[in-house]
C-alpha positions in Angstrom: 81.8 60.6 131.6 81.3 64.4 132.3 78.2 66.3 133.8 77.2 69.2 132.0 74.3 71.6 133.5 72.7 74.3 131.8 71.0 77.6 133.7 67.9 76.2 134.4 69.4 73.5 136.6 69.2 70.4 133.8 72.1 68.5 134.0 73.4 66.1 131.2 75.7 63.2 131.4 78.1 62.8 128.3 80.5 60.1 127.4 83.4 62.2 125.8 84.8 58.7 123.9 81.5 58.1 122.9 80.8 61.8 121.4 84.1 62.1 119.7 83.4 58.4 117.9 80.1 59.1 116.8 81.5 62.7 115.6 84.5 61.2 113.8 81.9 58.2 112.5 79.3 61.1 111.2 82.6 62.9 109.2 84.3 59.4 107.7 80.5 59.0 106.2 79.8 62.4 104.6 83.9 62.4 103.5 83.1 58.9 101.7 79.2 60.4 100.7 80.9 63.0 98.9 84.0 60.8 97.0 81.2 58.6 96.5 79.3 61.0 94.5 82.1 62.4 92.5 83.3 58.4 91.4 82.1 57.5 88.0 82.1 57.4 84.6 82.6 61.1 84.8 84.6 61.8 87.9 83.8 64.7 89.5 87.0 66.5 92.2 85.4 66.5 95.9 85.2 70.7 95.9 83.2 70.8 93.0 80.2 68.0 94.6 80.6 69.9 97.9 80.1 73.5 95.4 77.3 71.8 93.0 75.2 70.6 96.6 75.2 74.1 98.0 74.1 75.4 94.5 76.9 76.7 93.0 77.5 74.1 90.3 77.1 74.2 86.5 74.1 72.3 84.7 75.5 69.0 84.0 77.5 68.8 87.8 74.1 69.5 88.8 72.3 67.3 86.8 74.6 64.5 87.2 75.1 64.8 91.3 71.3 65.9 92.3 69.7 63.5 89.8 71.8 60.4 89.6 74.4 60.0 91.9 73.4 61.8 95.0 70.2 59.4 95.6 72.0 56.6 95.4 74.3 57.7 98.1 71.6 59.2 100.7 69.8 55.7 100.4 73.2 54.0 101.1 73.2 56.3 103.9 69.9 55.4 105.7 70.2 52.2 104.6 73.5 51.4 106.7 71.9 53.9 109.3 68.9 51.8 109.4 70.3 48.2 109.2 73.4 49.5 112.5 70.4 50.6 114.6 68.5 47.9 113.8 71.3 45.4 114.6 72.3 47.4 118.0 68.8 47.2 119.1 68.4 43.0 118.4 72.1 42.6 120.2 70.9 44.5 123.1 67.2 42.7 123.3 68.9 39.1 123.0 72.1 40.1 124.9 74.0 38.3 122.5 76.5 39.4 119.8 74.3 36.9 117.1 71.4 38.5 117.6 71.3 40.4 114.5 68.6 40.6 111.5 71.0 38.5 109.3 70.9 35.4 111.7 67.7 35.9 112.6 66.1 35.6 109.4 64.6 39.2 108.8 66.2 39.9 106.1 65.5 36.6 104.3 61.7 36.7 105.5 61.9 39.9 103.5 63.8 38.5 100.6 60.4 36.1 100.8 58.3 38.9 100.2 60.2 40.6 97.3 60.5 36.8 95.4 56.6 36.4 95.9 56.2 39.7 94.6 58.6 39.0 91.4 57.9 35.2 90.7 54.1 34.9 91.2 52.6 38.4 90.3 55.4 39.7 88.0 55.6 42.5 90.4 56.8 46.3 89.6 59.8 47.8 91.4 57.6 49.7 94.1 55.5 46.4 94.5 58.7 44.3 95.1 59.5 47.1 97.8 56.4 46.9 99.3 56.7 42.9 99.0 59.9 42.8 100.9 58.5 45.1 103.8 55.2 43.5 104.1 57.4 40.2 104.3 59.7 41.6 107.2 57.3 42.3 109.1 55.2 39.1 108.6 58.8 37.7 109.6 59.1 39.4 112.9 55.8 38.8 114.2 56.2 35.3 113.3 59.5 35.2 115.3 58.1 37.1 118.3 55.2 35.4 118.6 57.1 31.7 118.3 59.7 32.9 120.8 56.8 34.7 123.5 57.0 31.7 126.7 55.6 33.8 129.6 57.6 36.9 127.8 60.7 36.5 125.1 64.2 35.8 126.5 67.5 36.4 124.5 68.8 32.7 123.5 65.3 32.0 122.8 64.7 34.4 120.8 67.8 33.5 118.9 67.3 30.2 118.3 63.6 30.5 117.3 64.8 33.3 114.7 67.5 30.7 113.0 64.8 28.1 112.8 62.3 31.2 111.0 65.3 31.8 108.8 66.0 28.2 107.5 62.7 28.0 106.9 62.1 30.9 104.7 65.5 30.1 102.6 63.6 27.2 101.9 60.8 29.2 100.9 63.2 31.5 98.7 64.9 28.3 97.1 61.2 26.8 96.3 60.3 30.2 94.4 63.4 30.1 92.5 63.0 27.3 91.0 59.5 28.1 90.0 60.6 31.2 88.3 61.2 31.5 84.6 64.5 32.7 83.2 63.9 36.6 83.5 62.6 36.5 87.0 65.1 34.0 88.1 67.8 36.6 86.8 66.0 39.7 88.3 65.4 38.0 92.0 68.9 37.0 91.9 70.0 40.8 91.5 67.5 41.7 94.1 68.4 38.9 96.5 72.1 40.6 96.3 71.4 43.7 98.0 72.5 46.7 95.5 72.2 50.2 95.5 72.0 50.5 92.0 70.1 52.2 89.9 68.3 53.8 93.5 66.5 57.2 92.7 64.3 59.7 95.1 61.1 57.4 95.3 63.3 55.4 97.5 64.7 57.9 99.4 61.7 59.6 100.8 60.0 56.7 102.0 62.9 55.6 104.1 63.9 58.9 105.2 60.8 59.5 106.9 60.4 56.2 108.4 64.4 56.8 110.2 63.0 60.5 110.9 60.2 59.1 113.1 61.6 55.9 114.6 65.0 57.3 115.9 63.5 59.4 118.4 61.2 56.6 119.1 64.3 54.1 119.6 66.3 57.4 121.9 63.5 57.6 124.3 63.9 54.1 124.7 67.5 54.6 125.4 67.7 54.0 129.6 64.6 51.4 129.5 67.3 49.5 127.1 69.8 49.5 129.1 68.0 48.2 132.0 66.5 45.0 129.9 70.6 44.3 129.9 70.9 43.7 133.3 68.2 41.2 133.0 63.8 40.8 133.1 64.0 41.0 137.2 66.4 44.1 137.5 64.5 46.1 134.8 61.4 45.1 136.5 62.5 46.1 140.2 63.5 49.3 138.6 60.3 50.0 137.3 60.9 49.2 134.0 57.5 47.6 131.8 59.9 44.6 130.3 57.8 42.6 128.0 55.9 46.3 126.3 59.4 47.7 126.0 60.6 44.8 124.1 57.9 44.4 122.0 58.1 48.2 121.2 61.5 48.2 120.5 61.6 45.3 118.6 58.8 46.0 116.7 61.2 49.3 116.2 64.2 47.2 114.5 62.0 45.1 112.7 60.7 48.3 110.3 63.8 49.6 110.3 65.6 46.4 108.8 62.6 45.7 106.8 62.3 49.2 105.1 66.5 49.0 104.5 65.8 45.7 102.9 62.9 47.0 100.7 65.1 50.2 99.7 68.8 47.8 98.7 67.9 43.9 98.8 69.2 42.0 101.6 72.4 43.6 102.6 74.5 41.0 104.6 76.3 41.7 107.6 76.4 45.2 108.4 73.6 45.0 111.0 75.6 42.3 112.5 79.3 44.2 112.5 78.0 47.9 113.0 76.9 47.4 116.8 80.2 45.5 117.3 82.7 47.5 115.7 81.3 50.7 117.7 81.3 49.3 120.8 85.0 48.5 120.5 85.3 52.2 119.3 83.3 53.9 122.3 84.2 50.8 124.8 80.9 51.8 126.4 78.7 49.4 127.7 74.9 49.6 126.8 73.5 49.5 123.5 75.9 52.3 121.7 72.3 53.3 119.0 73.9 56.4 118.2 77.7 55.2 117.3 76.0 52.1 115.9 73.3 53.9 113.4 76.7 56.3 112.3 78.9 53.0 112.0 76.6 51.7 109.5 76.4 54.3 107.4 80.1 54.7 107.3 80.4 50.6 106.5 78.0 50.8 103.8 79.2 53.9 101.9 82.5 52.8 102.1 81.5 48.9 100.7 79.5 50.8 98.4 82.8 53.0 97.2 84.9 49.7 97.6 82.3 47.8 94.4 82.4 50.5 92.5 86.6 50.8 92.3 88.7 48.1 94.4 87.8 45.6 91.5 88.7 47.6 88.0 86.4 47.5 85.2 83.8 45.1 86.9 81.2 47.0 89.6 80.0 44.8 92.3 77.0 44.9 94.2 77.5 46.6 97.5 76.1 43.2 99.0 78.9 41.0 98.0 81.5 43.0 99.4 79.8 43.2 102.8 78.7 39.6 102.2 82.8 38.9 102.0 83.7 41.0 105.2 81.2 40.6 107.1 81.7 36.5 106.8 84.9 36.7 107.8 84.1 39.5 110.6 81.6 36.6 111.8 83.9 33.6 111.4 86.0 35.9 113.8 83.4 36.8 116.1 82.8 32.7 116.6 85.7 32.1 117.5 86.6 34.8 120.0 82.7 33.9 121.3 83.9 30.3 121.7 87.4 31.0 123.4 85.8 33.2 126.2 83.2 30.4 126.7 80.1 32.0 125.3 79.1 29.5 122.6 
């Protein structure tokens, strides 16, 4: 940790482990944006997509990497982004490594939404979206408001949000079978979490809603890292506990929901992002910055990994994290249960 003043007598603490992972995380996610964007049917050399995005590529580089391929990859990018920092801020708030959108049912609550959308009012592609976000958040205020017992505790919380999330896989499994053949096959595609077919209408949306909550979620930063230590520490040091938790969950929530309206339900990476960067930066505290970086990196690199590790058939980037990240959690279990946690 180093001190670093300016002129005007401000002072600012930096963690050099912590700034060179989050700059070496940053670069391994623009290196695989930009491999990413030249794999394909047409491959495309890195130099040329770096040329063709400053502007100095022929028609049909530019064609091909500003119209098709480069949305795909900026919504893979705030969609990892928003799922890591979504994930970080859960762990933190239920000081517990499980405490992520995929266990807590976020993610299926919004798969709930999507299905309603699909199966009951034939929905359109931006009325799915807006299914699957509306049904996050209904999700998240249903969890909070189950878990609040003279405020919301971590284990509670926890438990209340695996209850919420057998529950709505109920709910999903009900609507399936409702469903005639075509929406049957289209909600099973959805329910995947792919990145397919993604174009700017779903990159706007999203990148405003990151561009207004991460400084949100920053501010927030120190009053995180007091919840932590516990309600009565936080609250001897001034800290407004149960406001700050409801703001900063109310934070992940949209940020999980709005990834989950932009890909599907993308397993996993909320849950290994936070984890995997704090064994990079070996920092206590929530690590948001390395976290949001992490899962960008995760899910461009899944997203490169469907598209080539498995010859002439493409995945959907779900099913690769939905394989790592299962055995990432089967892992996490059992290290959890050794040291006496679970």
């Amino acid at each position: 940790m180093k001190a670093l003043r300016t002129k005007g007598g401000f002072s600012v603490r930096v963690d050099v482990r912590t700034a060179v992972v989050v700059t070496l995380l940053v670069l391994a996610a623009l290196t695989a944006g930009v491999v990413l964007i030249g794999t394909g049917d047409f491959e495309i050399p890195a130099g040329d997509v770096v040329r063709t995005l400053l502007g100095q590529g022929d028609a049909g580089q530019e064609f091909i990497i500003n119209e098709l391929r480069l949305p795909r990859v900026l919504v893979g990018l705030l969609v990892g982004a928003s799922l890591g920092l979504g994930g970080a801020l859960f762990q933190s708030i239920a000081r517990n490594p499980l405490g992520s959108p995929d266990v807590l049912g976020l993610g299926q609550g919004a798969t709930a939404g999507a299905l309603t959308m699909i199966v009951l009012f034939k929905g359109s592609a931006v009325e799915v979206a807006g299914g699957a976000l509306v049904g996050g958040l209904v999700t998240g205020l249903a969890i909070y408001l189950l878990a609040w017992k003279r405020g919301v505790h971590g284990y509670r919380l926890v438990l209340v949000g695996i209850g919420v999330s057998a529950f709505t896989t109920a709910v999903n499994g009900y609507l399936l079978t409702k469903a005639d053949f075509v929406d049957a096959a289209r909600s099973v595609v959805w329910m995947t979490g792919s990145l397919n077919g993604r174009d700017w209408g779903q990159v706007w949306p999203l990148l405003a809603l990151v561009a207004v909550l991460v400084p949100v979620v920053l501010v927030y930063g120190r009053p995180l890292r007091m919840l932590e230590m516990g309600d009565d520490v936080a609250n001897a040091l001034g800290i407004p506990v149960e406001r700050t938790r409801f703001a900063l969950l109310t934070a992940s929530v949209l940020l999980t929901a709005a990834a989950t309206a932009a890909a599907g339900p993308v397993s996993f990476v909320a849950l290994t992002a936070p984890q995997l960067a704090r064994r990079l930066t070996r920092s206590p505290g929530p690590n948001l910055m390395p976290s949001m970086f992490m899962g960008a990196a995760l899910l461009i690199v899944a997203d490169w990994a469907s598209q080539r590790a498995f010859g002439a058939d493409q995945l959907p980037v779900g099913v690769v994290t939905g394989v790592l990240g299962g055995g990432y959690l089967l892992w996490l279990l059992v290290t959890q249960r050794r040291a006496g946690r679970v």
